[in-house]
N, C-alpha and C positions, 0 to 999 in steps of 0.2 A: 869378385869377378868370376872368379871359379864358380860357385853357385849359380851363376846367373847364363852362364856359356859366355862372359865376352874375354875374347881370347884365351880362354880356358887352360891352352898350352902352354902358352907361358907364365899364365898365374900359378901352373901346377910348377914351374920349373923355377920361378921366383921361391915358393914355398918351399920347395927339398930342402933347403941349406937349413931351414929354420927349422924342421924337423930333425934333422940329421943334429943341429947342435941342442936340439933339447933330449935329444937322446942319449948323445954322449956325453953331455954335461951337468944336466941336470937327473936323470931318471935311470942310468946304467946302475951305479951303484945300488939303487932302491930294492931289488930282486926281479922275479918273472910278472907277478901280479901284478895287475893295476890298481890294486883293492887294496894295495899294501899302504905302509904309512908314505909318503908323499909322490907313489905312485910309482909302478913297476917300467920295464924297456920295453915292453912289448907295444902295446898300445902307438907311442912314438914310432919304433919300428915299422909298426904296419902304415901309420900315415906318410912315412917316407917310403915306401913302398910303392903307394898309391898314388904318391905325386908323381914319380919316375916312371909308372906305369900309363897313366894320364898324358905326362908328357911325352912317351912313346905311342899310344895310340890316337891323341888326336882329341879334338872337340865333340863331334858327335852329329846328328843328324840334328838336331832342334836346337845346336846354339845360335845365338842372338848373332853375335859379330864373330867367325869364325876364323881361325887363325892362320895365315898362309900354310900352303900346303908346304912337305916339306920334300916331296919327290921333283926331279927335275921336271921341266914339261921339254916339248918338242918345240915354242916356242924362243927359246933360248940358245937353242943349237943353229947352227949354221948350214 
């Protein structure tokens, strides 16, 4: 979903927690590299990074199905 634009937003914000536990539980202890033997934190790190940054700026100008906005509109006030 993410690759493709549809709802992109929330598939980044679906993904965080799986990045976040394969960092702290699988790949913290490994060291910095990712080249190391069963692979360093950084790598994980930066894709949880990038989910939460995703999910803060939004879909994009070319996605498929875009995902509610998330600012209030003027339609909803009184």
């Amino acid at each position: 979903m993410l690759l493709l634009g549809i709802k992109g937003r929330w598939a980044a914000l679906a993904l965080a927690p799986f990045m976040l536990g394969a960092l702290l539980a699988v790949h913290l202890g490994n060291g910095w590299v990712f080249s190391a033997p069963n692979g360093g934190w950084e790598y994980p790190a930066y894709l949880f990074v990038l989910c939460l940054a995703q999910t803060l700026l939004g879909d994009g100008a070319f996605a498929i199905a875009p995902s509610a906005d998330l600012k209030p509109t003027a339609e909803g006030r009184t």
